[in-house]
C-alpha positions as CSV (number, residue, x, y, z in Angstrom):
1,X,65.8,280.8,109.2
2,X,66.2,281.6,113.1
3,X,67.8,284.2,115.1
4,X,70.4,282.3,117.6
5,X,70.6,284.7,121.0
6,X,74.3,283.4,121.1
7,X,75.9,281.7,118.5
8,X,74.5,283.6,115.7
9,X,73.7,287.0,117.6
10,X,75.0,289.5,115.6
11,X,73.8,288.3,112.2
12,X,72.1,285.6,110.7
13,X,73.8,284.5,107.2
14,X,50.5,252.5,101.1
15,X,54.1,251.9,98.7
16,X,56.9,250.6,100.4
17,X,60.7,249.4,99.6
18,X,62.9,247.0,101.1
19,X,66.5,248.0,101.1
20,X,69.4,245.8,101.7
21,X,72.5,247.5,104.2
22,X,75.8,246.5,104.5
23,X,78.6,248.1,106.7
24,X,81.8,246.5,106.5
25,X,82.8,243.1,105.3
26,X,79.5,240.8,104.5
27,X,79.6,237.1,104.7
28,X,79.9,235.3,101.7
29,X,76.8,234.4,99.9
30,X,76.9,230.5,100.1
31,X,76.4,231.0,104.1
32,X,73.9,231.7,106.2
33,X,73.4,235.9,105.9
34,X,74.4,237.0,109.1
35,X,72.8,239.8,111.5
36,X,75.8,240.8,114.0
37,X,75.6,244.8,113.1
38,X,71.5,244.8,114.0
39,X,71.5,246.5,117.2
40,X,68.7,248.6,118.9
41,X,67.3,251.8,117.7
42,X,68.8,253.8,120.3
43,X,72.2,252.3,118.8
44,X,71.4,254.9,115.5
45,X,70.4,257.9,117.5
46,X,73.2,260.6,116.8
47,X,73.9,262.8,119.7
48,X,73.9,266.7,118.7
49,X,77.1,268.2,118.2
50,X,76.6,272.1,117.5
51,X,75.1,273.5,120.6
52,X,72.4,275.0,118.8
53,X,70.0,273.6,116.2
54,X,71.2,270.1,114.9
55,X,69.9,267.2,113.3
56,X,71.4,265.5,116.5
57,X,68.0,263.1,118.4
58,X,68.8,265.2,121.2
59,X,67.3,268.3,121.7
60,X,67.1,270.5,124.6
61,X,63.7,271.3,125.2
62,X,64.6,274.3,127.8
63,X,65.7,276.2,124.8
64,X,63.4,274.9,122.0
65,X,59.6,273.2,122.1
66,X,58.6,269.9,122.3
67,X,57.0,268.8,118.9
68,X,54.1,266.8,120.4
69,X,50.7,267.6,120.6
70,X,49.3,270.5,120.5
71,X,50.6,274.0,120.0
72,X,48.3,277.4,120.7
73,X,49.7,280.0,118.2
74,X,48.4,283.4,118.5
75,X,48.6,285.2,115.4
76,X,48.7,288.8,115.4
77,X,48.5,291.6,112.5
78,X,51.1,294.2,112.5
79,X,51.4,297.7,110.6
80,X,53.6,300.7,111.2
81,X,53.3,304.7,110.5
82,X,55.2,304.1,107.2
83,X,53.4,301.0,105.8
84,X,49.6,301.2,107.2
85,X,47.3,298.2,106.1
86,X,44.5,298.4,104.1
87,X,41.4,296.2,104.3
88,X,40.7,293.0,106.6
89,X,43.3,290.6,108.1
90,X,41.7,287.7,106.5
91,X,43.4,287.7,103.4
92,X,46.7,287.3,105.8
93,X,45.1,284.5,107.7
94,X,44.0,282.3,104.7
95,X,47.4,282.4,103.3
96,X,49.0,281.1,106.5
97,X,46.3,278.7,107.6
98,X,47.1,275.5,105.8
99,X,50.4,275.4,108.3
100,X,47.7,273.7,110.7
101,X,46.7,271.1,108.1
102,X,50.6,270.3,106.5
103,X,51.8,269.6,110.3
104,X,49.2,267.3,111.0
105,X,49.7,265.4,107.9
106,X,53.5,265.3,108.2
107,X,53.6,264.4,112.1
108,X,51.1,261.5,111.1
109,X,48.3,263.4,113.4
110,X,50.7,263.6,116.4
111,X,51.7,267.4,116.4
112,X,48.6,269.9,115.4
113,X,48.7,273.9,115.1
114,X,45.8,275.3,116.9
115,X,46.5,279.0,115.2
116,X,44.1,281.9,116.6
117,X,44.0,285.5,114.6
118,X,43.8,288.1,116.3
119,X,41.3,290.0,113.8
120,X,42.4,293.6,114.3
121,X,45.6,295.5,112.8
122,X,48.3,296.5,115.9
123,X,50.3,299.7,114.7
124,X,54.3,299.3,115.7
125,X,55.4,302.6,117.4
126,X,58.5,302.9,114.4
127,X,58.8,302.9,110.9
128,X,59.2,299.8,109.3
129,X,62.6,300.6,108.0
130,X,63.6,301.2,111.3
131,X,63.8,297.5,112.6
132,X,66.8,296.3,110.8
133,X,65.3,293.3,108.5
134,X,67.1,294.7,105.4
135,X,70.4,295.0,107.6
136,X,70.0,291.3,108.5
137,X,68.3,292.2,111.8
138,X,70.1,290.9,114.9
139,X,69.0,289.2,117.9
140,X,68.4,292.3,120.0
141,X,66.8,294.3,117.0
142,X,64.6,291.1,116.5
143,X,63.4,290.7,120.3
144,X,62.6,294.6,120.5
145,X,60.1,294.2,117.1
146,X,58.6,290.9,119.4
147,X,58.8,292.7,122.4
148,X,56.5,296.0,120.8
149,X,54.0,293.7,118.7
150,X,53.4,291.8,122.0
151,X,52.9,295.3,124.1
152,X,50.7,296.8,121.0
153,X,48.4,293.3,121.4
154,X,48.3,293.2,124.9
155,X,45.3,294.9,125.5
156,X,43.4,292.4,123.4
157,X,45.2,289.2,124.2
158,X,45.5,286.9,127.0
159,X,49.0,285.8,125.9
160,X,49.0,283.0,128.7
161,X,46.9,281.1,126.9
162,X,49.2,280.6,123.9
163,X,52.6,278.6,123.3
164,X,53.9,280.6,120.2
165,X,53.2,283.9,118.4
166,X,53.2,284.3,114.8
167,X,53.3,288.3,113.7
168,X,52.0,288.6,110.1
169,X,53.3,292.6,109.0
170,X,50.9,294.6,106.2
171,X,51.9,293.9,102.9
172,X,52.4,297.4,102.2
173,X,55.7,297.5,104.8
174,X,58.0,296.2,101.9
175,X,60.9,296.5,104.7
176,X,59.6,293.3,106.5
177,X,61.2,291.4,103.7
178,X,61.7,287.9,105.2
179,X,60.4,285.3,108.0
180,X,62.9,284.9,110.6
181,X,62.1,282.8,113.4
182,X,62.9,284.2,117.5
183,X,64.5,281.9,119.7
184,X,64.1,283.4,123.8
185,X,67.4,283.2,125.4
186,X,66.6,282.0,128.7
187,X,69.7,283.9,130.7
188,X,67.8,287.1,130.2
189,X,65.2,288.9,131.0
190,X,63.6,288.4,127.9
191,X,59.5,289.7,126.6
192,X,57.0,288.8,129.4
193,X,53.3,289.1,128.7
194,X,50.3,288.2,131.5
195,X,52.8,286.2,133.6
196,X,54.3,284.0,130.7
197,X,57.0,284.1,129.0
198,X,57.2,284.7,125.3
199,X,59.5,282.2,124.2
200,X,59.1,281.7,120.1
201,X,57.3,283.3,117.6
202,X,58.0,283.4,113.6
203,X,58.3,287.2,112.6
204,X,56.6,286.6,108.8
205,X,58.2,289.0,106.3
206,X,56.8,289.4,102.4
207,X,58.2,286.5,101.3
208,X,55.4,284.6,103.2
209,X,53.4,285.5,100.0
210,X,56.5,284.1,97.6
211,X,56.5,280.7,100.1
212,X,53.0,280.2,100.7
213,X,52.0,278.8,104.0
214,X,55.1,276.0,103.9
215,X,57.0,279.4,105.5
216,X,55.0,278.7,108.6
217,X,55.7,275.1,109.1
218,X,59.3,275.8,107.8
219,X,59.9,278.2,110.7
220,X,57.9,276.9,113.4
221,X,60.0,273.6,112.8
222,X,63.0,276.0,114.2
223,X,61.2,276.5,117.3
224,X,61.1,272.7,117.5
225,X,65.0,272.5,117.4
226,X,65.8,272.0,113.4
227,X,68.3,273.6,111.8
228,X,68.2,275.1,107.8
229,X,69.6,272.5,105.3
230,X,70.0,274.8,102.4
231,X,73.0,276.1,102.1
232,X,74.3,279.8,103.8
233,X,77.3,280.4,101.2
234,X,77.8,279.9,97.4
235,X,75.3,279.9,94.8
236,X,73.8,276.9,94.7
237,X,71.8,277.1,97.6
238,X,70.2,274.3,97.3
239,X,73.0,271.8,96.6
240,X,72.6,269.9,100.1
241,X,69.2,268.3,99.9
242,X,67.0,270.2,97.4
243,X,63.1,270.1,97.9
244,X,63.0,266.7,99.9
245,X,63.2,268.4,103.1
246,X,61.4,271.4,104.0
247,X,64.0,272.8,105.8
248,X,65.7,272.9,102.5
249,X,64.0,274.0,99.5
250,X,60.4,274.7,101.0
251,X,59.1,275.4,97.2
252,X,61.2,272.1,96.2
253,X,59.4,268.9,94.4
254,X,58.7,267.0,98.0
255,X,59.3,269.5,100.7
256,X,58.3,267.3,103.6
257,X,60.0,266.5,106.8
258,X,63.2,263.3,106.2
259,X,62.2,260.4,108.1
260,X,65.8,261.2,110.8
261,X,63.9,264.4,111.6
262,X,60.4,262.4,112.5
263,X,61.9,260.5,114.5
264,X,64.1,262.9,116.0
265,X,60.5,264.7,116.6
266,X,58.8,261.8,118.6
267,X,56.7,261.1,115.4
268,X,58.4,258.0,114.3
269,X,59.0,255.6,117.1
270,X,61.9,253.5,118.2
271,X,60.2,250.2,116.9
272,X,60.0,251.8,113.2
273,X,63.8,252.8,112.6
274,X,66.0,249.8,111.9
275,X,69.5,250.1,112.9
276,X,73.2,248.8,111.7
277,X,76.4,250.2,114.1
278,X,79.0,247.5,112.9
279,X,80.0,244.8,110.4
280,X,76.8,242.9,109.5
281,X,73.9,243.0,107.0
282,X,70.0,243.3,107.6
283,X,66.7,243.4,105.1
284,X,64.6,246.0,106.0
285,X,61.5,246.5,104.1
286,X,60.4,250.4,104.5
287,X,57.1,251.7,104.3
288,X,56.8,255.1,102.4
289,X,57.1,257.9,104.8
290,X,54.1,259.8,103.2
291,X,52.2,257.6,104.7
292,X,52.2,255.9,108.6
293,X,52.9,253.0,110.3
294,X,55.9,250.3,109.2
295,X,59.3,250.7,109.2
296,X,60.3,254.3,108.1
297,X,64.1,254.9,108.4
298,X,67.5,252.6,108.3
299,X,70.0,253.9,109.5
300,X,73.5,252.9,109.2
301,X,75.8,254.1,111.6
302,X,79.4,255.4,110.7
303,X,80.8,257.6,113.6
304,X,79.9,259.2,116.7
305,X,77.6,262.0,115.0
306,X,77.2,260.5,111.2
307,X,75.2,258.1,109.8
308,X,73.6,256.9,106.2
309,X,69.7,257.1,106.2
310,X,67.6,255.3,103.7
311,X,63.8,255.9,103.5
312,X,61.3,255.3,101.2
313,X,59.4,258.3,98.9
314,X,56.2,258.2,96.8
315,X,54.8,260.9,95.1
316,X,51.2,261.8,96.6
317,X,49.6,264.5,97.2
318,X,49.8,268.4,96.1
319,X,53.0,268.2,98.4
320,X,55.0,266.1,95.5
321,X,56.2,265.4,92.1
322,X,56.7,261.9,90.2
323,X,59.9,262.7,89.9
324,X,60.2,262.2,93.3
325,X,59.8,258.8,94.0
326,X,62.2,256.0,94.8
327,X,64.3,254.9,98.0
328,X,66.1,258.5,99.1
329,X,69.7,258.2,100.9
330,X,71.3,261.0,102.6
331,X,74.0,261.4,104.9
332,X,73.7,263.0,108.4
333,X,76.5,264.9,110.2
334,X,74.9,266.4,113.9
335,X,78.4,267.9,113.8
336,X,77.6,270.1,111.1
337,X,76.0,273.4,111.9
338,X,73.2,275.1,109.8
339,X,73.2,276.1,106.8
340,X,76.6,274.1,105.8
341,X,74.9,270.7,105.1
342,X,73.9,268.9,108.6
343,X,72.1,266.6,105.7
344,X,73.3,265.5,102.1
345,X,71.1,263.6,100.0
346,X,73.2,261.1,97.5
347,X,72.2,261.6,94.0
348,X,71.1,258.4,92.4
349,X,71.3,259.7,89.0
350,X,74.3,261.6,88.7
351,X,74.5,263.6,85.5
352,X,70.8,262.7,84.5
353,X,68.4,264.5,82.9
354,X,65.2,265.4,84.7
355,X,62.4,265.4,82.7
356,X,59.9,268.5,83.0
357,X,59.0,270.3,85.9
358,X,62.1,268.5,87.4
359,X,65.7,269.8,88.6
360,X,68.4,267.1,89.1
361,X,68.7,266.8,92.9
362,X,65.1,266.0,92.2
363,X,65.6,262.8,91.2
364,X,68.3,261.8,93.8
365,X,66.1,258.5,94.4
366,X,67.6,255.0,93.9
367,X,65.8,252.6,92.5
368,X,65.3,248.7,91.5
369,X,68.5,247.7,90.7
370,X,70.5,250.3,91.7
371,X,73.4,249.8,94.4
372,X,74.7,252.9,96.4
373,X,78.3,252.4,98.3
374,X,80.4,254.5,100.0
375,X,84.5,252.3,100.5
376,X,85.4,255.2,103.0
377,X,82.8,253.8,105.8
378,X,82.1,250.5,104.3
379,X,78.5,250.8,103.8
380,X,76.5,249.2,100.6
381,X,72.8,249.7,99.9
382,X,71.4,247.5,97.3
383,X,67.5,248.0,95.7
384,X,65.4,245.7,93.4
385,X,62.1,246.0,92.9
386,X,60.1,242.8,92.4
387,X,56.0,244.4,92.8
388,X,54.4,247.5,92.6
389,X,53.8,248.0,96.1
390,X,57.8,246.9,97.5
391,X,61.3,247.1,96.4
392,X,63.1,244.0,97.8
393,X,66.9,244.1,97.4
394,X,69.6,240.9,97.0
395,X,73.4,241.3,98.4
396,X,76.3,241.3,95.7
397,X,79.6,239.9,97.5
398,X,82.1,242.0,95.0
């Protein structure tokens, strides 16, 4: 979750598939299969809609940070008069440090956390009660906790050197409950340390020991311009895309970044995304995103800021679950602000039971012989597996 200076100011709330796309009428299966919808990738990329964070492909990188390469995050240890720490800051460090590891393995190498500790405790100059996380913290009450861990570290930091801070509180300061990510707002003054500007840092609170390390990559993906997918209202909130995005259930069976958002990202190139933006049909065979090269993403195109995605997910890894396997499809809306479903996955197994260890959005994946269709937009995806290492798919005129 992410404080927004504007909008939100005042309070936060190798495996592979082939998949066959239709959108609108297909030809009819005695003639030759026809490729009039194919158009380029740029074609599929959704402009962002919200002015904020969005699952749009733009993003703008005056307000948020490129995801490429990579980024020097100082971390620094914060207590307060109320909740002092005991012992070292290791224990802190180790339970964050994997962040480094997940992001390279999820960007496919091409985004990497270079995450320095500062090994010494800074004290805060207020209680920790005092800084409005249990209120639900606003932007101002979020910059001035930034603003005093960077002016309690500045003594011991050359803050130019780094592109992010992450402030880890003492366990003891029970107050710091959760991990909300700052956002500068670049039409003020703002925190200024050693001629730079601070412009992000992820505020951990004490569910970064509920989380685990995921928190990290969770909220430093806000910095990069991504928006929550789990829902802000009701009580399932995780009804939009479970545990297949991280920006959605981080604790979920295959919390990992969607194929849209790598590309949106840089991480996924134009040449691996196949697109459809009108009446046509196109085989795509996709390569499973946990692992790189091939096709990753189709994309369908419905409307100026929506589209159908279909990519291809294989359990591997301590990351994932076998239940979550299969060709996922979701729905993207860069319309739709966070936290009130940007993306929906489309349950494959509607009313399913999930075996062990698995909820039912978990097994949202279609697989061989399965046909997904939507008569509102026209679009039909159609799977069939014929090996172990594809899914190839035929077209059904109906």
């Amino acid at each position: 979750m992410f404080r927004s200076p504007q909008r939100l100011r005042a309070f936060l709330a190798g495996a592979a598939a082939t998949v066959f796309l239709s959108l609108g009428a297909a030809a009819p299966a005695a003639t030759a299969a026809p490729s009039q919808g194919t158009a380029t990738a740029a074609a599929c990329a959704l402009p962002g809609r919200t002015g904020w964070t969005d699952e749009g492909h733009t993003t703008d990188y005056t307000r948020f940070q490129r995801p490429l390469g990579t980024k020097h995050v100082l971390m620094l240890f914060v207590d307060f008069p109320d909740a002092q720490a005991s012992g070292s800051t290791s224990d802190y460090y180790r339970q964050l440090a994997p962040a480094a590891e997940w992001m390279k393995r999820d960007s496919y190498g091409r985004t990497t956390l270079d995450i320095a500790p500062l090994d010494r405790w800074m004290r805060m100059p207020h209680e920790s009660t005092s800084y409005g996380f249990q209120r639900g913290i606003t932007f101002e009450q979020h910059e001035a906790y930034v603003r005093q861990a960077v002016a309690a570290a500045d003594p011991y930091a050359d803050f130019s050197r780094y592109d992010m801070l992450y402030i880890v509180p003492a366990k003891s300061a029970a107050a710091i409950s959760f991990s909300p990510t700052y956002l500068y707002d670049p039409t003020t003054a703002g925190i200024t340390a050693d001629g730079k500007r601070v412009k992000w840092a992820v505020t951990f609170g004490q569910d970064m020991w509920h989380w685990g390390f995921k928190v990290a990559d969770h909220e430093t993906s806000h910095t990069f311009g991504l928006p929550d997918l789990y829902a802000f209202t009701g009580t399932d909130y995780h009804r939009f895309v479970g545990g297949w995005d991280l920006m959605g259930d981080i604790a979920g069976a295959a919390p990992q970044h969607l194929g849209w958002e790598r590309w949106k990202f840089g991480w996924i190139d134009d040449r691996q995304v196949a697109c459809l933006t009108s009446a046509g049909r196109r085989t795509v065979r996709l390569q499973a995103v946990e692992s790189p090269g091939g096709t990753k993403i189709a994309v369908i195109r419905t409307g100026e800021t929506t589209a159908y995605v279909a990519e291809s997910r294989r359990a591997a890894g301590a990351d994932s679950h076998a239940c979550s396997t299969g060709v996922l499809i979701y729905r993207v809306d860069t319309s739709t602000t966070t936290g009130y479903g940007p993306v929906q996955i489309v349950n494959g197994s509607p009313g399913a039971t999930p075996p062990s260890g698995c909820r039912a959005l978990d097994m949202a994946a279609f697989h061989p012989g399965q046909t997904f269709t939507d008569p509102a937009t026209a679009v039909r995806i159609d799977i069939d597996t014929s090996t172990r290492l594809h899914d190839e798919i035929s077209i059904t005129k109906q």
